[in-house]
C-alpha positions in Angstrom: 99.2 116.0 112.4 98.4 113.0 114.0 96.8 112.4 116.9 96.2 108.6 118.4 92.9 108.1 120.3 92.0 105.3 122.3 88.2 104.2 123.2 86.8 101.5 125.3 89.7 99.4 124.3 89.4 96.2 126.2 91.6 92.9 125.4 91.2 90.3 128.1 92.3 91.6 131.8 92.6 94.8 130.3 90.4 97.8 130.3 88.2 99.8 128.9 91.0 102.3 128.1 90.2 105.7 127.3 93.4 107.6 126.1 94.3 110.0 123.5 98.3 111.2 122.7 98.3 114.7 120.9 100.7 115.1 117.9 104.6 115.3 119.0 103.6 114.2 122.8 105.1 111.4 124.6 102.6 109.5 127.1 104.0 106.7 129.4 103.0 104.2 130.8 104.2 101.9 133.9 103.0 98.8 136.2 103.4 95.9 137.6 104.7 92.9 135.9 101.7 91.0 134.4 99.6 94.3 134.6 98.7 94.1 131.0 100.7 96.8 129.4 102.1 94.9 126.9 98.7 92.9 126.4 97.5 96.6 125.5 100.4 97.8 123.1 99.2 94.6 121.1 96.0 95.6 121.1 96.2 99.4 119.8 98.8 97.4 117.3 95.7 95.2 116.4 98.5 92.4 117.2 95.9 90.9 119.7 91.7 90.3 119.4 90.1 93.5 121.3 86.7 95.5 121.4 86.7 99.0 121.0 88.1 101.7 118.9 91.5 103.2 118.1 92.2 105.9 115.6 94.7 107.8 113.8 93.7 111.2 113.2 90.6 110.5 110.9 91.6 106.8 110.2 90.1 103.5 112.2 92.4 100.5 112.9 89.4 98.7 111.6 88.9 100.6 108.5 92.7 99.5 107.2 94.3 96.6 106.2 96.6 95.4 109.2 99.7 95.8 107.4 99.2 99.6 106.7 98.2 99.9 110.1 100.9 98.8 111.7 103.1 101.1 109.6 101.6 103.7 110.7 101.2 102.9 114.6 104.1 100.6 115.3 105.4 98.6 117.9 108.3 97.9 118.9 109.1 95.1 121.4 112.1 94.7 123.6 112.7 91.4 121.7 111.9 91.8 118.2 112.0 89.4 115.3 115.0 88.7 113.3 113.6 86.2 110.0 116.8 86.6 107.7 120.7 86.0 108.6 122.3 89.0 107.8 120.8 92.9 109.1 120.7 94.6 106.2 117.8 92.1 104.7 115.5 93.8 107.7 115.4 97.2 105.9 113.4 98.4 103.2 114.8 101.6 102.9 118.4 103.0 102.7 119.3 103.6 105.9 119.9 107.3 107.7 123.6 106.7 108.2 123.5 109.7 110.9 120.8 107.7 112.9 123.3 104.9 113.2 125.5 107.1 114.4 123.3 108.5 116.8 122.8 104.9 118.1 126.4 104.2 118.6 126.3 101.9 115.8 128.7 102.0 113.2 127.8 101.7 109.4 128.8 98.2 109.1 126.5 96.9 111.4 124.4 96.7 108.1 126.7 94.1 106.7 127.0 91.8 109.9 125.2 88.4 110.9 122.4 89.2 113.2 123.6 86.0 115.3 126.9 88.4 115.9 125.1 90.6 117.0 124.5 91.6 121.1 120.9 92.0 122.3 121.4 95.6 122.9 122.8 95.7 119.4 119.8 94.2 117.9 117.2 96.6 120.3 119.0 99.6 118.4 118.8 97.9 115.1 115.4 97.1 116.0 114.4 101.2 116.7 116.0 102.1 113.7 114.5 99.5 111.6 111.3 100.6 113.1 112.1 104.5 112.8 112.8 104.0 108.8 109.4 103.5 108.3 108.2 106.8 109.3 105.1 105.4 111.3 103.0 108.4 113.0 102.4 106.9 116.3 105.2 104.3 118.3 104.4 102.0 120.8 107.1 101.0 123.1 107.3 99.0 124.8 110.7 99.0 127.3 112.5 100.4 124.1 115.8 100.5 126.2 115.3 97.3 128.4 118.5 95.4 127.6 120.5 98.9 127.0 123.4 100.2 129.3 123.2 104.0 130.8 124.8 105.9 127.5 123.0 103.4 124.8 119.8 104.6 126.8 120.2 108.0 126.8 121.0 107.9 123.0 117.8 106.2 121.9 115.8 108.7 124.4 118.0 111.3 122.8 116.8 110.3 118.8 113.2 109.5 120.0 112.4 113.3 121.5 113.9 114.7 118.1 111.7 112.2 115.9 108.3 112.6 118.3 109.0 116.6 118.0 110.7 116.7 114.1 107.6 114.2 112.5 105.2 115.4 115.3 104.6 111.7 116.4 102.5 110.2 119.1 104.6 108.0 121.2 103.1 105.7 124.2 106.2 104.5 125.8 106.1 101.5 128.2 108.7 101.8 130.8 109.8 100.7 134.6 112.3 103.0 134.7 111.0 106.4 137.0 113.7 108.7 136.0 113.2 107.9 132.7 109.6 108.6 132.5 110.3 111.8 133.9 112.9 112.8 131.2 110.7 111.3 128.0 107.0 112.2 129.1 104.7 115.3 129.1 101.9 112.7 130.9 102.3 109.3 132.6 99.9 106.8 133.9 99.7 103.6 136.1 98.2 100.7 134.7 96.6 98.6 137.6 93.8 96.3 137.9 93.3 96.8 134.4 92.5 100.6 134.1 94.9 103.6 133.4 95.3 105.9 136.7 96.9 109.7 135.6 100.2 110.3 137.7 101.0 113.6 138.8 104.0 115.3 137.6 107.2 114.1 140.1 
């Protein structure tokens, strides 16, 4: 089962971070804007140049081709990419209608222009374009940053049953206390560019 582990990462103002996220466990993370959290999502994402070493179970980011990497331990962005007109060009795989449904989107949201689309629209489309590739680790970072209070609680709601159903690692970025108590067995500050442990609220 997988396990991510994080050693004497360091990408400019960031680190050395030492972290590892068990199988099925949710870790997040929080800080001040500009603290470097999403400078070190890109990193473990090998989005960004870094020293150090992050694995997947047995397997080295540096011992795999980026693209299978990042398949496996991906990250998702409040903002992400959109690089064809229409949503359904995004997805490789059929898509798990009962996810969409989950997300309060309805099955034709496959078939519409991603320019109709609302932002919180496109962050769900986004998590589900993400979650249809069955990566073992996710970072996220502020997966429900442009959501309203019931979107929110629906991706939370999908995310606990894939970290616990797939047994994923998750490393959540958030600036949201409540949430982070509701999503996270652990939770640490980033500031000054080191990880500080919280204590359970």
């Amino acid at each position: 089962m997988p396990c991510l582990r994080i050693q004497q990462l360091v990408t400019r103002h960031v680190g050395p971070i030492e972290l590892a996220i068990g199988a099925g466990e949710c870790v997040c993370i929080e800080g001040a804007s500009g603290s470097g959290k999403t400078l070190l999502l890109r990193a473990i994402a090998d989005l960004d140049p870094h020293r150090g070493e992050v694995q997947l179970d047995d397997a080295s980011c540096a011992s795999l081709p980026a693209p299978a990497w990042r398949r496996s331990v991906a990250l998702l962005v409040a903002e992400s990419q959109w690089w064809s007109d229409r949503v359904r060009d995004h997805f490789e795989h059929a898509v798990d209608a009962a996810w969409m449904e989950r997300l309060g989107l309805p099955a034709a949201a496959m078939d519409w222009e991603v320019a109709r689309c609302s932002t919180g629209e496109r962050q769900r489309l986004a998590l589900l374009r993400t979650l249809m590739q069955a990566p073992a680790a996710l970072l996220l970072d502020e997966p429900t940053g442009n959501l309203d209070q019931d979107s929110t609680r629906r991706v939370e709601a999908l995310l606990d049953d894939y970290r616990q159903q797939r047994q994923a690692a998750l490393l959540w970025v958030s600036h949201d206390a409540g949430q982070i108590e509701r999503v996270a067995q652990r939770s640490y500050l980033l500031d000054k560019g080191r990880l500080h442990e919280r204590e359970r609220r």
